[in-house]
N, C-alpha and C positions, 0 to 999 in steps of 0.2 A: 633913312635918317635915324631909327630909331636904333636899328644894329648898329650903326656908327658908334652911335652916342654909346650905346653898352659898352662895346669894345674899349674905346675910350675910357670909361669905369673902370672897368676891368683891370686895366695898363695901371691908370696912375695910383687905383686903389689895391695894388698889389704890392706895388713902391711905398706904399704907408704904413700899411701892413706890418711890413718887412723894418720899418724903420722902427714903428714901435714895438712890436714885439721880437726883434731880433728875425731870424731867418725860418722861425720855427711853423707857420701856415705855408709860408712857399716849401717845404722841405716837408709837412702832411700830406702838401697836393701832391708833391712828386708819389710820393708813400701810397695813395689811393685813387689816384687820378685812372690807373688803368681796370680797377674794379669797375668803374664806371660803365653802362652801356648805354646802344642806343637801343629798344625792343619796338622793332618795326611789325605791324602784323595788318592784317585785310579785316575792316566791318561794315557792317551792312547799314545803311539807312535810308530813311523814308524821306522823298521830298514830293510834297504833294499829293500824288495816286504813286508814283512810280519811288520803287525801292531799288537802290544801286547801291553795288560793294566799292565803299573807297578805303584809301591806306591809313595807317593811324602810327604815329610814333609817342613812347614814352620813355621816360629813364629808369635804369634796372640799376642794379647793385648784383655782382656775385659773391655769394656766400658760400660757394663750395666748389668744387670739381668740374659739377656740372648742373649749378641749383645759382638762379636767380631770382630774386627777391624785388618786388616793384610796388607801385602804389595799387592799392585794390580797385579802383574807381574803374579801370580799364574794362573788364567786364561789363560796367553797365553803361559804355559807350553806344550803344548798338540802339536806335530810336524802333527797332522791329523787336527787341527782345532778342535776336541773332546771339551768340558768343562770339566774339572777334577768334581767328582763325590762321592758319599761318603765319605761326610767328616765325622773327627770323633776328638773333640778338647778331647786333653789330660790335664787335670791338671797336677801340680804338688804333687807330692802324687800318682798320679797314678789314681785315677777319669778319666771317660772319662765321655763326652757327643756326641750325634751325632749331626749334625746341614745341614742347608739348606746354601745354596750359597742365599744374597740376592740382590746384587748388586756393581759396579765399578765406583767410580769417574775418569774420562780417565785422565782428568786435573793432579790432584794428582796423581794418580795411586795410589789408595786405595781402599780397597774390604772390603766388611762387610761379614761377615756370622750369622746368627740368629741359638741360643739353641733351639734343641727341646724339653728344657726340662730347666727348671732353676740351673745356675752353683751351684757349691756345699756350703753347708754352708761354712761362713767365708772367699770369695770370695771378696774383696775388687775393683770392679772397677774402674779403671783410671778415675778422674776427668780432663778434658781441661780447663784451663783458660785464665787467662792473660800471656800473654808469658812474662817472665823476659828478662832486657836488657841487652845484653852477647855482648863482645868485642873480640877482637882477644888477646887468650894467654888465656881466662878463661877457668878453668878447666870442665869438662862435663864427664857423667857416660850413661852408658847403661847396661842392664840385655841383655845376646843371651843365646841360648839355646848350653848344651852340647851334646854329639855322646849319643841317644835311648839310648843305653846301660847302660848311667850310672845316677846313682840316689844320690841325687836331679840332677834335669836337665836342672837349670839355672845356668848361670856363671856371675862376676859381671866383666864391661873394663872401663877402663879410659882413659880419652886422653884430647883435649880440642881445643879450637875455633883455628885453623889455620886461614881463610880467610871472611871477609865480603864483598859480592859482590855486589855491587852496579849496574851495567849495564853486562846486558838488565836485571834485575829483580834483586830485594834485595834479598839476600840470604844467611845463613850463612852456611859453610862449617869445617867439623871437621876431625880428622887424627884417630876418633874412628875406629875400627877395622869393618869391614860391613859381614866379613864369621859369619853365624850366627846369624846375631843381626838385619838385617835390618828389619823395624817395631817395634824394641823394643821402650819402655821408654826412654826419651832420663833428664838424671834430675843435676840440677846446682851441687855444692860442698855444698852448705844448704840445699839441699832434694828437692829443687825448679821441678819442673816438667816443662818443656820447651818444650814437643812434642814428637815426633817419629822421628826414624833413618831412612834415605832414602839412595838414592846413584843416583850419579851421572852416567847416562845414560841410557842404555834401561829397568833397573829396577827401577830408579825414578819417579819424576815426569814428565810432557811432557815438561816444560821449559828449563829441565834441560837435556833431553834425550840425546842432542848432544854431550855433555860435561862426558867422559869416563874419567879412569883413564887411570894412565902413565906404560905401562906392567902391570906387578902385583899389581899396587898400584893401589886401590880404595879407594876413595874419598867419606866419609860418609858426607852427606846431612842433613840439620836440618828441616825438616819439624813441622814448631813453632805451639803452642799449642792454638792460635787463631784461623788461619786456620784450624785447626780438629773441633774445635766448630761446624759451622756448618752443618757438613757432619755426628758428632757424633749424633747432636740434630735431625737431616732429611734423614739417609743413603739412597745414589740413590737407587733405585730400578731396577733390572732388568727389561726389557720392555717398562721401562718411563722415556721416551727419553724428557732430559732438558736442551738440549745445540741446540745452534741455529749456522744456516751453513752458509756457501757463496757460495760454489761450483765450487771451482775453482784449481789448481796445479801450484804453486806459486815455485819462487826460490828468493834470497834475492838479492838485489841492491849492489852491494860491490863496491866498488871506482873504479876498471877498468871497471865497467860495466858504471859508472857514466861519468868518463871522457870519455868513447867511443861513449854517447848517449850528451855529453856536456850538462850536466844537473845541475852541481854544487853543487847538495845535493848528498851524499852517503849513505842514508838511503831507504829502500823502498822496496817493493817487486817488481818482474816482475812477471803476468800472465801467463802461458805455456799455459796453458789450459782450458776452461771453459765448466764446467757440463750442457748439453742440460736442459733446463727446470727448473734452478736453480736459485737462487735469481741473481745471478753474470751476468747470460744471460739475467732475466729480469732487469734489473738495467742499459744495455748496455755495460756492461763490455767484451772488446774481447781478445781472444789468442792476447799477444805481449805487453798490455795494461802496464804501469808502471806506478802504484800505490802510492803514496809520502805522500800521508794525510787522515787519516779521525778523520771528524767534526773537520777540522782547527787543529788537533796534526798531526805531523808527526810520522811514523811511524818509531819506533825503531830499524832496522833489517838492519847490515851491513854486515852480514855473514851467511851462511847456519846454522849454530848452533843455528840461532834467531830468525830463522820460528817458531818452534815449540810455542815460544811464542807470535806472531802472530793466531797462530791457536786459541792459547787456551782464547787472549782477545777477538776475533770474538769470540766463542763457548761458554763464560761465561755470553755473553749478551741475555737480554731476549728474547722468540722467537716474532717475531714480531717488533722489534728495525726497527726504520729507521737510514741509515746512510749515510753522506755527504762523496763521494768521489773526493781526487783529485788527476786526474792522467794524465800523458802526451801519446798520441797516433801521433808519424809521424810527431812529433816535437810539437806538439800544445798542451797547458794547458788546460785539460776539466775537468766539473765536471757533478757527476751525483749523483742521491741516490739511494740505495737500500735498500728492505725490507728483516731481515733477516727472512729463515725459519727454521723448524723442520728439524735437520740434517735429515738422513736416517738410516733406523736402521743398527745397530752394530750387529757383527755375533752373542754375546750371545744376541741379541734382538731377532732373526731370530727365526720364526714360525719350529718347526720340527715334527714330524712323527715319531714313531717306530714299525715296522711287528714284532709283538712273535714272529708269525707263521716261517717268512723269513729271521726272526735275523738280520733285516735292519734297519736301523737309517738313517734321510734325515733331511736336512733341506732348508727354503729358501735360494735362492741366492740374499743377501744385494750387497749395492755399492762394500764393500770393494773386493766382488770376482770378480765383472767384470773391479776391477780395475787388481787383484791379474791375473786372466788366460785371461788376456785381451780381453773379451767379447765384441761382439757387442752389443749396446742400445739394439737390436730388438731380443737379445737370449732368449731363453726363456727354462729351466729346474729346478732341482733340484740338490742340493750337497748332494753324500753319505758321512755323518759324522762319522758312524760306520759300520763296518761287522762285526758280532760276529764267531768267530771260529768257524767252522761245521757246523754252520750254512746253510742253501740251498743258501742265496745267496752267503756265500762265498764257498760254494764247486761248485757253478756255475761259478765264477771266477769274480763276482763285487770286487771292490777296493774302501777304502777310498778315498777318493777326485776326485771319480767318478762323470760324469755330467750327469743324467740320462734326457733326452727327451723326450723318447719315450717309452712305453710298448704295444707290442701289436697292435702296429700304433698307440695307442692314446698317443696322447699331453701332456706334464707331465709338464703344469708351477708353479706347488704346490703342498707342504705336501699331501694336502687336496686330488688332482689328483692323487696321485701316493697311498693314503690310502682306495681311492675310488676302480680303479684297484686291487689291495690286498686284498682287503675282497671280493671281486667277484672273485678272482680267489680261496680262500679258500672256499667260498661256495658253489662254481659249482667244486671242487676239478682239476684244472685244473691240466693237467700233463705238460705245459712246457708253458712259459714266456719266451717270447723275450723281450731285454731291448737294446734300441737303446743308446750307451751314448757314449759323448765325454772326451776322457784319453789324458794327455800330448798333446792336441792339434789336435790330431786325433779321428773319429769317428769310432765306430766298434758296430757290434752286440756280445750282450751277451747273451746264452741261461741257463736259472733256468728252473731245474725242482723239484718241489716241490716229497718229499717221503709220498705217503701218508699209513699210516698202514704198513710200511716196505718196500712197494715197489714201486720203482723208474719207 
């Protein structure tokens, strides 16, 4: 009932379209409709005890030869931490290519994946350029993708500028529909091309993360077609890490925090916590610290919602920046500078490991997991990323987002460790592994025992 009712949309809101604005959105979609794809790929997740791989589709946009552009969100599909895997971009028509994951802008929330192979002839890739100047009430179009099933597999939506937000960051905001369309072409009532569709919250950009819709109603995001420039012209790279850190867990200054500290400004962050051995510590920065300026601006942040934007003007600056801060500690006005550094790598940065042999997947443990299972500084292991079904080690009883430590008594603080151990136990054919790891908080032994030639 519900695809009906779309299609039905679709139809007679295409015939209105058209009436009012002349022929010029049907005669865009022609123009970019086969940029469009569908980016089918394989992830892992956890239902209950048991972890299983199922399929995932999203919408791409091609921006080049053989460079797709999508929404970033896809990455953090995966409820085990996994990367989603095989991908495989569908054209329209029916064409497929398979393709490489090649990196994530955190800021935007934008993902690239590279062809391994050049899209098909008569593939028109998205050009980015000057972004047109659009007011609130102007009309706007987007191409989303229909249900697999049906062919062709784009649809064309109309809507138009509802809101321009001016504070904490310019933005424009539209009542486009987002089921379906986010990362599509986002293009004027003259065919003008304005960017890509985002959305407002945890599948946007980071400025915007905080800011969801109202129940059902989601809030499509204009991500302008300057800003893709670029990211289009340079796509991040997985592994090459280009945002610079502070190192700290911040919460924002809001007006009762302001009049309880008699501070009279109500912008700013407060401190919670600062990263041992991180710019914020070398810089002098401590838990409790309140933060009001840097280099002479104040910072913009009167609500929880306006961290994120905070985050992301630290992390956009180059690594090595020095910066003047000014902040109050214990009633007194101080200032200090800091050097920023090379954040720490991100989970798809994380060095991993895979045993054929034990159908085990591992990888490093970055910040984010001794932030995630509350680690001490001084722990030291590996994350199970995968067990493969029937595997030895899942019929041993490891589990995804296992913390392995130990094998054997030896010390497991890398891929490297624990691929070391693994091929000495397949070459001396060992018949049982003990694996010291820590689950939900608690440590326990696990015993693998390897089958070799059938028997156990």
């Amino acid at each position: 009932m519900r695809l009906r009712s779309t299609l039905c949309w679709v139809t007679l809101g295409l015939g209105a379209w058209t009436a009012a604005a002349g022929a010029s959105p049907r005669q865009a979609f022609e123009r970019y409709r086969n940029a469009v794809v569908a980016v089918n790929f394989i992830v892992e997740t956890r239902l209950m005890r048991e972890v299983r791989e199922v399929s995932g589709r999203e919408l791409g946009v091609v921006v080049g030869p053989d460079l797709v552009m999508l929404n970033g969100s896809l990455v953090d599909v995966s409820t085990t931490g996994a990367q989603p895997h095989s991908f495989r971009v569908r054209f329209e028509g029916g064409s497929e290519r398979a393709a490489t994951y090649v990196g994530r802008d955190e800021f935007m929330n934008i993902a690239f994946l590279r062809l391994d192979e050049p899209a098909p002839p008569g593939i028109r890739p998205l050009r980015f350029e000057r972004s047109p100047k659009l007011r609130v009430g102007d009309p706007v179009y987007t191409i989303g993708l229909l249900p697999e099933t049906l062919e062709p597999m784009v649809r064309l939506e109309g809507g138009q500028i509802i809101a321009a937000v001016q504070h904490p960051k310019a933005f424009l905001i539209t009542d486009l529909p987002t089921e379906g369309t986010i990362g599509g072409p986002v293009f004027t009532a003259n065919g003008t091309l304005a960017g890509v569709l985002s959305s407002m919250g945890e599948d946007g950009p980071s400025f915007a993360s905080g800011y969801g819709g109202d129940g059902d109603l989601a809030y499509g995001l204009l991500l302008d077609a300057e800003s893709l420039v670029p990211l289009v012209e340079n796509p991040p790279v997985q592994g090459e890490n280009r945002r610079a850190w502070l190192g700290i867990t911040l919460q924002a200054l809001d007006r009762d925090k302001a009049e309880y500290w008699k501070l009279g400004e109500a912008t700013g962050i407060i401190v919670n916590s600062v990263v041992p051995g991180s710019p914020a510590e070398r810089g002098g920065l401590r838990e409790g610290d309140i933060v009001l300026a840097i280099n002479g601006q104040r910072i913009p942040v009167s609500e929880e919602e306006h961290v994120p934007l905070f985050v992301e003007q630290i992390g956009s600056r180059p690594v090595g920046s020095r910066l003047d801060f000014e902040f109050v500690r214990d009633g007194k006005r101080l200032e200090t500078n800091v050097e920023l550094s090379a954040a720490p790598k991100s989970r798809l940065d994380a060095e991993t490991y895979r045993s054929p042999e034990f159908e085990l997947t591992v990888r490093e443990l970055v910040f984010q997991d001794y932030r995630a299972f509350d680690l001490k500084p001084e722990f030291r292991g590996v994350l199970v990323n995968r067990v493969e079904e029937g595997g030895w080690a899942g019929v041993g009883g490891l589990e995804s987002g296992d913390l392995i430590q130990k094998v054997d008594e030896r010390g497991i603080a890398r891929p490297s460790d624990l691929k070391e151990v693994l091929e000495e136990a397949v070459t001396q054919r060992k018949r049982k592994l003990v694996f010291f790891v820590e689950r939900g908080g608690r440590t326990q032994f696990i015993t693998v025992q390897p089958n070799w030639n059938g028997q156990s």
